[in-house]
VODO-741620 format. One record per residue: x, z, y of N, C-alpha, C in turn. Coordinates in steps of 0.02 Angstrom, whole numbers, padded with zeros to 5 digits. Atoms other than C-alpha are relative to their C-alpha. Example, Ala and Ser with C-alpha at 12.3 -4.5 7.8 and 13.67 -1.06 7.14 Angstrom:
PT    npx    npz    npy   capx   capz   capy    cpx    cpz    cpy
PT  00045  00000 -00059  00615  00390 -00225  00045  00000  00060
PT -00042 -00003 -00059  00684  00357 -00053 -00039  00037  00055
//
This chain:
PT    npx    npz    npy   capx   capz   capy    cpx    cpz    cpy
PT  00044  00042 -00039 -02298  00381  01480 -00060  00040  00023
PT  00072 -00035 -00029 -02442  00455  01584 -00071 -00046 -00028
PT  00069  00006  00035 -02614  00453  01488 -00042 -00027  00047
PT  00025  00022 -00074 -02683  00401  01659  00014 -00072 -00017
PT -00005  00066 -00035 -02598  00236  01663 -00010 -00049 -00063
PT  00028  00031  00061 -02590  00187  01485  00018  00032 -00074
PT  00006 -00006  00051 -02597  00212  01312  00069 -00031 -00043
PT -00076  00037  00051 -02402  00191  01216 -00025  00012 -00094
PT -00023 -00012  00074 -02345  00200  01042  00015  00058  00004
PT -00021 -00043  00021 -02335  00353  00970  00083  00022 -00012
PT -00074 -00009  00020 -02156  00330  00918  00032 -00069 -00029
PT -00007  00102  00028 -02049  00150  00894 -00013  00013 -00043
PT -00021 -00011  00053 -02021  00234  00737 -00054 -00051 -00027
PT  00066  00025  00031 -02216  00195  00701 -00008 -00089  00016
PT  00003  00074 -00006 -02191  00005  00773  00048 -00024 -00045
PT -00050  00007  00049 -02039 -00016  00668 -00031 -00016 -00095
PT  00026  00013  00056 -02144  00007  00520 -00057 -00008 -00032
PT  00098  00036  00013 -02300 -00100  00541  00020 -00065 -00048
PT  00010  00047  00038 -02226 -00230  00417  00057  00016 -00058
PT -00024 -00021  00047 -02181 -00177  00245  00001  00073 -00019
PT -00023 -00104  00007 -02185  00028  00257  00061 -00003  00025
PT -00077 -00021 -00032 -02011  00006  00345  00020 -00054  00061
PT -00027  00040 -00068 -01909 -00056  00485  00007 -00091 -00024
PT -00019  00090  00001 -01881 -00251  00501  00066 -00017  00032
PT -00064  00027 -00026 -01703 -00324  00522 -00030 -00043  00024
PT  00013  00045 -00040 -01747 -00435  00656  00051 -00043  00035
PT -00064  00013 -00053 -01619 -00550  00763 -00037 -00062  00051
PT  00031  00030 -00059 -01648 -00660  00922 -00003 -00060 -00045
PT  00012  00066 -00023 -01726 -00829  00916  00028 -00067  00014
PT -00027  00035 -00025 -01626 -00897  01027  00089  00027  00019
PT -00060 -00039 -00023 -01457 -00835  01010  00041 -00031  00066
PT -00052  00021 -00058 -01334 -00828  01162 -00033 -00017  00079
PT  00058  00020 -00048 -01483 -00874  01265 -00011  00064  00080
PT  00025 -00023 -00046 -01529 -00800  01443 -00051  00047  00000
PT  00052 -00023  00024 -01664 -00684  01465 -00024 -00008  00096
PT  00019  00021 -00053 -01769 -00752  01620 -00063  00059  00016
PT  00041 -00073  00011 -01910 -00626  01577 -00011  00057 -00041
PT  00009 -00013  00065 -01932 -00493  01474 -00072  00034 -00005
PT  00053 -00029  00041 -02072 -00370  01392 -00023  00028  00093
PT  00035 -00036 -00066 -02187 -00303  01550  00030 -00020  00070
PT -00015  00027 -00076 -02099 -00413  01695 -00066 -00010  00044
PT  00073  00015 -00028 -02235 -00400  01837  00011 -00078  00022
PT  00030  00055 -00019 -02294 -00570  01827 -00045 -00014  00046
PT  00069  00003 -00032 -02414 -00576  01972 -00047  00038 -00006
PT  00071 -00045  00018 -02499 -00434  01941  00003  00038 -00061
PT  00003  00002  00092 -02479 -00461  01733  00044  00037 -00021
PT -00091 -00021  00044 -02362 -00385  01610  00003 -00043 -00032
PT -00018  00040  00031 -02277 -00495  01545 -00004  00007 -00071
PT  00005 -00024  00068 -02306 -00499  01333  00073 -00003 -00044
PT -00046  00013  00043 -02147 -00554  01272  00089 -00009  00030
PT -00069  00021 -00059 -01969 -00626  01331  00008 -00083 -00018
PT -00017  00060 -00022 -01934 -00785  01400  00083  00000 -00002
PT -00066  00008 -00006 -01771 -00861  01369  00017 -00082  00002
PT -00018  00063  00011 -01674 -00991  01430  00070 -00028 -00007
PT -00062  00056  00027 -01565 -01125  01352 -00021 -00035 -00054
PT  00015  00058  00050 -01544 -01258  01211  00017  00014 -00068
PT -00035 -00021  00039 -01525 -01249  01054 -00039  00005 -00072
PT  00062 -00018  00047 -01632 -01222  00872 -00013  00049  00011
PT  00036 -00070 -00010 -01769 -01072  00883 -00005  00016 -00062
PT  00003  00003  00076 -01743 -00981  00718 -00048  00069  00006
PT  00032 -00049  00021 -01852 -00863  00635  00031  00063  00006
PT -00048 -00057 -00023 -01820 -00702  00693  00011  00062 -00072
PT -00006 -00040  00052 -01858 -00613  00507 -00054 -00028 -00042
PT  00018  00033  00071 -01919 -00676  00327 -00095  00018  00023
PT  00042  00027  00014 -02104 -00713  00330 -00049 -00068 -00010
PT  00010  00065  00016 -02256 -00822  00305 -00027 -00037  00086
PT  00014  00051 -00050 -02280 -00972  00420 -00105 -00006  00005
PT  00087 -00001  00011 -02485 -00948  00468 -00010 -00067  00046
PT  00010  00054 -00048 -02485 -01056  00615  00046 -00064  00038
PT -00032  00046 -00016 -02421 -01225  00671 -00007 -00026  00066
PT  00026  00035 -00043 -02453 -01303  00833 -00003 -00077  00014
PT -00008  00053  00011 -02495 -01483  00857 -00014 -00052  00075
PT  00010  00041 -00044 -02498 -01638  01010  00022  00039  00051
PT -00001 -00013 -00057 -02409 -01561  01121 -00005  00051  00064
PT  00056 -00048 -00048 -02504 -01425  01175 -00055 -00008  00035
PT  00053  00037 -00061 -02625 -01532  01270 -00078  00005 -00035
PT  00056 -00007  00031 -02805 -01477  01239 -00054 -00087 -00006
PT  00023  00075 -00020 -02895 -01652  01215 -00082 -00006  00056
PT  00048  00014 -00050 -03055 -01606  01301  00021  00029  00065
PT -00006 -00006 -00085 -02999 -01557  01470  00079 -00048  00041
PT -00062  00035 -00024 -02820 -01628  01449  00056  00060  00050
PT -00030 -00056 -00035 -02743 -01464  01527  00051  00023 -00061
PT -00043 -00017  00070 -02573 -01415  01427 -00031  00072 -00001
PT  00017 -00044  00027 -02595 -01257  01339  00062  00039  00019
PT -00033 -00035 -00027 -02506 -01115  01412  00078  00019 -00041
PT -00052 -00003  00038 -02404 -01083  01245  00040 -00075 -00023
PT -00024  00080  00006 -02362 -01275  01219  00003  00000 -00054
PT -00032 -00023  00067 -02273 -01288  01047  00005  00055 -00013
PT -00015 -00078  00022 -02290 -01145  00960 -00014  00019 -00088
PT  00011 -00015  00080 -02274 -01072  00780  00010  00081  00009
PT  00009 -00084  00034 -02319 -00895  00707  00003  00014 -00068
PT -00007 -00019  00056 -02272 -00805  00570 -00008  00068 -00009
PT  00015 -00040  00031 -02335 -00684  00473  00033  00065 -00010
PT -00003 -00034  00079 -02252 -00526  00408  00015  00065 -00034
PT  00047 -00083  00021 -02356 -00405  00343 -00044  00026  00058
PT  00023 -00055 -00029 -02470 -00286  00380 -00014  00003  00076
PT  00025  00013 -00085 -02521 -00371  00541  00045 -00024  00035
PT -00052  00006 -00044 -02364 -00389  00622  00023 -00069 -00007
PT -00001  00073 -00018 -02330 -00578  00702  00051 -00005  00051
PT -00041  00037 -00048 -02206 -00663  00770 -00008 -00056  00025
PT  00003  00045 -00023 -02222 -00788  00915  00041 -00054  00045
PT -00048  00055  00005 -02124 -00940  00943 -00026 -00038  00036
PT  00035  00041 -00048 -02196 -01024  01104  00048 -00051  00037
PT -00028  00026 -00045 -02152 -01160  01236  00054 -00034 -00044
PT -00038  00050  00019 -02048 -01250  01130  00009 -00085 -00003
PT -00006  00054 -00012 -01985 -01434  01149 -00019 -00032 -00067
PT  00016  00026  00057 -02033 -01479  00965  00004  00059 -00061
PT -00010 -00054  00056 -02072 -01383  00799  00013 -00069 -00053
PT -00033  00032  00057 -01990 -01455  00647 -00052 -00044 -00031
PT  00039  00041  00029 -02060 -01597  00552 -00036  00043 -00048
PT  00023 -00008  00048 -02175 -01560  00418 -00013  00100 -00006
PT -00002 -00089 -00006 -02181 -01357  00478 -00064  00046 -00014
PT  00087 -00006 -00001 -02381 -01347  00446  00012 -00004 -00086
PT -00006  00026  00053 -02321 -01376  00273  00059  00072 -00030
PT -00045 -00060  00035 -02184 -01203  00252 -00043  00046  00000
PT  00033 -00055  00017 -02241 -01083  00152  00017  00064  00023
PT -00037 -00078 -00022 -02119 -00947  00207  00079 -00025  00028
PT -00071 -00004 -00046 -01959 -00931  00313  00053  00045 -00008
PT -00022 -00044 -00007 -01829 -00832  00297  00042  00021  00066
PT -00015 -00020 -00049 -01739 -00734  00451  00059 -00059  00014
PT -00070  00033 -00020 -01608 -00864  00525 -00012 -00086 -00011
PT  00009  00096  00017 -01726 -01044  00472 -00016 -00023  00063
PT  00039  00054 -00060 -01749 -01164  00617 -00080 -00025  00007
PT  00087  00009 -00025 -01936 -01175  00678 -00002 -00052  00036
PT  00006  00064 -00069 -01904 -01294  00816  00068 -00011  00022
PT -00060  00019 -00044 -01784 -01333  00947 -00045  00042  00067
PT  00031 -00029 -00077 -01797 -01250  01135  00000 -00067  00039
PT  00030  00057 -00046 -01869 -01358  01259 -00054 -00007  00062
PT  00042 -00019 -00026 -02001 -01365  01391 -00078 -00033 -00019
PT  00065  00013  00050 -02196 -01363  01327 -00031  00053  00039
PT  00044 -00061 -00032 -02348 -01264  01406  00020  00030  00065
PT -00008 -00013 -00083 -02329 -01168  01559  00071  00037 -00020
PT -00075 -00017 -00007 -02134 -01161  01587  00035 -00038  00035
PT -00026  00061 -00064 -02008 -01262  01703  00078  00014  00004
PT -00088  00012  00031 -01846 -01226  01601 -00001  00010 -00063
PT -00023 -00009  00052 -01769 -01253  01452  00002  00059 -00034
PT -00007 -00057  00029 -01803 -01119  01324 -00036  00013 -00042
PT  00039 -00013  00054 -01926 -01037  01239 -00022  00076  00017
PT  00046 -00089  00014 -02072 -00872  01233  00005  00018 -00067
PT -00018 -00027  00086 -02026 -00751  01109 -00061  00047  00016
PT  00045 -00056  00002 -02172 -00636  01080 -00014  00034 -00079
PT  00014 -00034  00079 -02226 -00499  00932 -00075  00041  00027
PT  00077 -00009 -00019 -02398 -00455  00918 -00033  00054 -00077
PT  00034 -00071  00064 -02490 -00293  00808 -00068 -00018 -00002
PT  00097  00027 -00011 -02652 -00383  00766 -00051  00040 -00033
PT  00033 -00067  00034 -02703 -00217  00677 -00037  00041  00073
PT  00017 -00045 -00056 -02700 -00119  00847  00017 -00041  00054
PT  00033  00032 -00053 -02738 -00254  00956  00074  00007  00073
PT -00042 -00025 -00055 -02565 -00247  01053  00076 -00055  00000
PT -00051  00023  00000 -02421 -00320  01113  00054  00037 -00003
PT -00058 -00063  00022 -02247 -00236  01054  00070 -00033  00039
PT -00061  00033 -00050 -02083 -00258  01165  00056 -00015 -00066
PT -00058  00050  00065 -01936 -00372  01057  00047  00055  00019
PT -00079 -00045 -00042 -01810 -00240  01159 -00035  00047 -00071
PT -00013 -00036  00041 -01865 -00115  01014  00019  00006 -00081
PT -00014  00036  00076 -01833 -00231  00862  00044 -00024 -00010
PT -00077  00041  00014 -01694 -00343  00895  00052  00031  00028
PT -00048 -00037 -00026 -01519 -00298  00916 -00003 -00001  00069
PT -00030  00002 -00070 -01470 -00229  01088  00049 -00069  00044
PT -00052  00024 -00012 -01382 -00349  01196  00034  00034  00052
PT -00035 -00024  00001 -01240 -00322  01274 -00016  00010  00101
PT  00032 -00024 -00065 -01269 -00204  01468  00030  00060  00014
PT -00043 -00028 -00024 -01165 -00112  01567 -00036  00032  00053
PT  00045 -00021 -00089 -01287 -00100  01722 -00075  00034  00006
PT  00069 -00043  00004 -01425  00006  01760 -00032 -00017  00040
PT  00041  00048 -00028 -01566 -00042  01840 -00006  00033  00070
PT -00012 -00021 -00074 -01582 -00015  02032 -00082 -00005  00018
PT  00076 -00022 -00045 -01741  00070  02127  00001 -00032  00053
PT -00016  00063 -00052 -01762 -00053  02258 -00065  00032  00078
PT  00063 -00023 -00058 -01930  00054  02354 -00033  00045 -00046
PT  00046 -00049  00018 -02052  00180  02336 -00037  00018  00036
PT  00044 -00004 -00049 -02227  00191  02402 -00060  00061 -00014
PT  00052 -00028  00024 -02361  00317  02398 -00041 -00032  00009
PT  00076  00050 -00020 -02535  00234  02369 -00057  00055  00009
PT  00073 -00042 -00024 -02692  00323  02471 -00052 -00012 -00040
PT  00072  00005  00034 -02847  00356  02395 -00050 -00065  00039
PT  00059  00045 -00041 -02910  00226  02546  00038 -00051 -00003
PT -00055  00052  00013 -02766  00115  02462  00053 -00020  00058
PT -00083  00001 -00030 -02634  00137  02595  00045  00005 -00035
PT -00072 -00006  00022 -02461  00103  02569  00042  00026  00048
PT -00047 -00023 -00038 -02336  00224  02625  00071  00009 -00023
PT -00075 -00020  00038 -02146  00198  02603  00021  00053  00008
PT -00028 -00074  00015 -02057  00356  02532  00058 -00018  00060
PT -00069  00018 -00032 -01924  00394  02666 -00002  00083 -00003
PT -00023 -00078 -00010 -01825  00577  02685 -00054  00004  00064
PT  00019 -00021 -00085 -01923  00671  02825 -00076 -00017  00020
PT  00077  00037 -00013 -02095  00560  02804 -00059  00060 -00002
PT  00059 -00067 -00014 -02237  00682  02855 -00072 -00044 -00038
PT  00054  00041  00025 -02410  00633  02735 -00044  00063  00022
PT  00048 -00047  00027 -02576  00717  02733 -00005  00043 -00067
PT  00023 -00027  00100 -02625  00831  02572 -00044 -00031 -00022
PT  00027  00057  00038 -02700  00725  02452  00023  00011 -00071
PT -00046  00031  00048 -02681  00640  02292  00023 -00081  00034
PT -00041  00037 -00007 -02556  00516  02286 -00003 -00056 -00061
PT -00052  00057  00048 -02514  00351  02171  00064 -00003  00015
PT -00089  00006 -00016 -02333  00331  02160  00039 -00059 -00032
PT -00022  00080  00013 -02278  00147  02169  00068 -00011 -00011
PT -00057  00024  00018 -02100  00093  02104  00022 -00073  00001
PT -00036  00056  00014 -02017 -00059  02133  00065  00000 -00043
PT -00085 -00001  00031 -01861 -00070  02004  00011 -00069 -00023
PT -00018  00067  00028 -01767 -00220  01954  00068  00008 -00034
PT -00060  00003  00060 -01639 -00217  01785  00030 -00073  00012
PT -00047  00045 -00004 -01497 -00346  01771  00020  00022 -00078
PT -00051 -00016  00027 -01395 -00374  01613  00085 -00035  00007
PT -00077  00029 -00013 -01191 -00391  01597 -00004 -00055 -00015
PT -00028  00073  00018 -01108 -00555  01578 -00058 -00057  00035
PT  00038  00037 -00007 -01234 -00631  01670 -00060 -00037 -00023
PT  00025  00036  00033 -01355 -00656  01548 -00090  00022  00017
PT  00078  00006 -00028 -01522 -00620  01640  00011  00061  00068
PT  00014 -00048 -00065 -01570 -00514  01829 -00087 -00026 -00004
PT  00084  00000 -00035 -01735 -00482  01914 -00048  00045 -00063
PT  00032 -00020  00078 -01786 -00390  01723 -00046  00042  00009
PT  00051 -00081  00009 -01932 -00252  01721  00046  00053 -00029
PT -00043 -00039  00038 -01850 -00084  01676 -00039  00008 -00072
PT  00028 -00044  00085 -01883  00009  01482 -00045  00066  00013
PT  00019 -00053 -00012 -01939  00156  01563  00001  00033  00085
PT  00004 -00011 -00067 -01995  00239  01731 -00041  00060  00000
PT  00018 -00073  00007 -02003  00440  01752 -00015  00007  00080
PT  00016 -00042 -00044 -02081  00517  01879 -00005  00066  00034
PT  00007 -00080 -00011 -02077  00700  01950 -00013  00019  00079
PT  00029 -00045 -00063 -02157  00809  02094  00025  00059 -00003
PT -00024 -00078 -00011 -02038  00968  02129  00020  00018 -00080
PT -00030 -00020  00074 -01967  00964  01950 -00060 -00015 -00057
PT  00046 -00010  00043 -02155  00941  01857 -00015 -00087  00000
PT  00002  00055  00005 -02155  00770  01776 -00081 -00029  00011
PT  00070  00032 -00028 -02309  00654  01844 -00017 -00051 -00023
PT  00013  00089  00026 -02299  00481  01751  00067 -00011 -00019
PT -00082  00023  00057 -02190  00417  01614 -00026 -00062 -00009
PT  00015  00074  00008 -02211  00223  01603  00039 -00025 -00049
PT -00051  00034  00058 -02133  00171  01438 -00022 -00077 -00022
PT  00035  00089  00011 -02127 -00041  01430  00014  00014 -00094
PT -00008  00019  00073 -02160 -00022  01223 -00034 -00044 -00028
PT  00060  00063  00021 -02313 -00107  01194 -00054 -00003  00060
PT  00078  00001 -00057 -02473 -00166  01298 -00041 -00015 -00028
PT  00062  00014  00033 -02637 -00143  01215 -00046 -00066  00038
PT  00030  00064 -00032 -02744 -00299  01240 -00087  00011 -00024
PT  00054 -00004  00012 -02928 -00289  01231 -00055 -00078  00028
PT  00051  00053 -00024 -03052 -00456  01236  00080 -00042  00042
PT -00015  00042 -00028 -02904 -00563  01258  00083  00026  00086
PT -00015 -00030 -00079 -02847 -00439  01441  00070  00074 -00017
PT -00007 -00056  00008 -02716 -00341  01456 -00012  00076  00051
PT  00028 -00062 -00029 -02759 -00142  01499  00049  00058  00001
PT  00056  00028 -00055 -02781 -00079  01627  00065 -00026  00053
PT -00049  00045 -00030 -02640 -00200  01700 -00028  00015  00064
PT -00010  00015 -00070 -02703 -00202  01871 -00022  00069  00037
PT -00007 -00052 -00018 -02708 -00011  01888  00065  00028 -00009
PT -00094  00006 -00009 -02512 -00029  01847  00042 -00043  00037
PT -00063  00059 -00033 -02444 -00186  01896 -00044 -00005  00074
PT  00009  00010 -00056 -02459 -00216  02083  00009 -00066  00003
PT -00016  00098 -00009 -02465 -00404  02154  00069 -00017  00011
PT -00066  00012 -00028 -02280 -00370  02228  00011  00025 -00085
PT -00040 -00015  00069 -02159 -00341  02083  00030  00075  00020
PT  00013 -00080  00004 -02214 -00146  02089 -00029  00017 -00064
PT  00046 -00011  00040 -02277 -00032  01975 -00019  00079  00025
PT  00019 -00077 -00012 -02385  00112  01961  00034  00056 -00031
PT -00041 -00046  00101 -02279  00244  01855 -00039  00086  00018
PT  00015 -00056  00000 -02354  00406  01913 -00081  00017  00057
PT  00048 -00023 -00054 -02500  00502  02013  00030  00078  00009
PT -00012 -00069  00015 -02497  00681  02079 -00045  00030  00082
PT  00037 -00024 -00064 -02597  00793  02225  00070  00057  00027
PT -00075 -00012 -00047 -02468  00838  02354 -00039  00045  00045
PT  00028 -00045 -00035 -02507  01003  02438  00060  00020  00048
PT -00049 -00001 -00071 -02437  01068  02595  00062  00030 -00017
PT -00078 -00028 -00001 -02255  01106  02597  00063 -00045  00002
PT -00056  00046  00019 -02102  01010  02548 -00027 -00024 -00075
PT  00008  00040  00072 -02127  00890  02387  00064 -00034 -00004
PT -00052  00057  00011 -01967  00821  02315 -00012 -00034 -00065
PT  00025  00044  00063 -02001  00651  02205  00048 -00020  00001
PT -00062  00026  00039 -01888  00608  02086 -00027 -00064 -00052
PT  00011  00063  00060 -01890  00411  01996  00068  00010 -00022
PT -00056  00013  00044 -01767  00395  01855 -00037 -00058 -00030
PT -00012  00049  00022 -01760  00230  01796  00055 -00030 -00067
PT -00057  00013  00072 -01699  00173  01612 -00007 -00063 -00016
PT -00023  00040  00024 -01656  00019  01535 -00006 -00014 -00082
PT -00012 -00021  00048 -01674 -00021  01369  00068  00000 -00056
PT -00064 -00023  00021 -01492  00001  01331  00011  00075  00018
PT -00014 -00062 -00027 -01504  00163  01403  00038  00017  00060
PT -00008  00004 -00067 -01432  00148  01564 -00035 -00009  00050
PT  00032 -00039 -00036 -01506  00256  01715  00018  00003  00062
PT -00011  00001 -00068 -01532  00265  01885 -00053  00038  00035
PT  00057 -00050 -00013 -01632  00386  01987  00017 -00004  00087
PT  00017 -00012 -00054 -01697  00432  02157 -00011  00052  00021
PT  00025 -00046 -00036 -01735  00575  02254 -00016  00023  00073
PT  00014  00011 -00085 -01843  00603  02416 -00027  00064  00010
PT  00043 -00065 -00011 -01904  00745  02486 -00025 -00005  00081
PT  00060  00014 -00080 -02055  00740  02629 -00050  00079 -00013
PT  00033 -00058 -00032 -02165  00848  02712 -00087 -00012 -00009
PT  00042  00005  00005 -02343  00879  02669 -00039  00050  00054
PT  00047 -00042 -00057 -02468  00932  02797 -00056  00028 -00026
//
């Protein structure tokens, strides 16, 4: 990931073992379920924190801890009367900071303000619609309340199942006077520095989610890599995440690289990954004046 755009994880390895000194057997939520969004989908701008999934069904604990938080009425704040973005929602504990979140749900279990602990595979709720959502389902999110961050579920729970790699759909250079110029063979620019905008959009097999953010988005200028965008985690500071709107673009772009483009030929290369590991790449080559 380029130090420019943001700040990753050192290594999953090190997310893997923020609860207990070791990895966490984790499993989905919502098994069998859709995936409508996942970890860093440009929301408007936003990265997305977690994955949205939809269908019906009980929301089970995705791995053995304690139950900290319950949610209650609804979601509906009583002084303004505005639902609450997460609706139903329960969190659990476990360890060493590391939280799991259980949003947008159509109901949490009777008496759930009342479990002491869960183990991986207990029913929390049911999926349903609650808070800001407008299908059946449920927000899965995991949260490092040590280092202030959100952590992608694609590096905890099993893989599902993906055949298809994600497709580069555009590519823009952004001007220092914030022009946008689409990459095309042959395109003549000034010398400059450059931003280097990516549109990509992942799909998985069997139909079970499109439109996805990729796992990863490489960049290169003439063979010398320029921006590595790894969706692992998104540090959150005061609430915000950072510096989201020096990555995510309002279109469903992102920033993944910079670089100063001097006169000659420049060939830029995006490779695009998945987090199944399936790749897809680009290559343009233009003319610098």
């Amino acid at each position: 990931m380029s130090a420019r755009i943001w700040k990753a994880a050192a290594a999953i390895a090190a997310i893997a073992a923020l609860a207990g000194g070791g990895a966490i057997a984790m499993e989905w939520p919502l098994p069998g379920a859709a995936l409508l969004r996942n970890f860093s989908f440009n929301d408007f701008g936003r990265p997305h924190p977690g994955v949205t999934l939809a269908g019906g069904g009980a929301v089970l604990a995705s791995a053995a801890g304690e139950v900290f938080f319950v949610s209650s009425g609804l979601g509906v704040v009583p002084a303004s009367g505005f639902p609450s973005p997460l609706g139903e929602w329960v969190a659990v504990d476990h360890g060493n900071g590391f939280v799991s979140v259980y949003a947008r749900l159509g109901e949490v279990l009777a008496g759930g303000d009342r479990w002491p602990r869960v183990e991986a595979g207990d029913p929390l709720g049911s999926a349903g619609v609650s808070g800001w959502s407008g299908a059946e389902g449920a927000l899965f999110m995991l949260h490092d309340r040590r280092e202030r961050r959100w952590v992608n579920p694609a590096v905890m729970l099993p893989p599902l199942p993906d055949a298809l790699a994600p497709q580069i759909l555009g590519i823009w250079l952004l001007g220092e006077d914030g022009s946008m110029t689409a990459l095309a063979p042959g395109l003549n620019v000034p010398q400059g520095r450059y931003g280097i905008v990516v549109a990509v959009e992942d799909a998985l097999s069997y139909g079970m989610g499109s439109g996805l953010a990729p796992h990863r988005v490489v960049v290169s200028v003439n063979g010398t890599e320029v921006g590595r965008l790894s969706m692992e985690t998104i540090t959150a500071r005061d609430g915000e995440p950072i510096p989201a709107r020096r990555v995510f673009a309002p279109f469903p772009a992102i920033e993944a690289g910079e670089a100063w483009l001097t006169r000659g030929q420049a060939l830029i290369e995006i490779v695009a990954q998945d987090a199944a590991g399936n790749s897809a790449s680009v290559a343009v080559q233009i003319e610098v004046e």
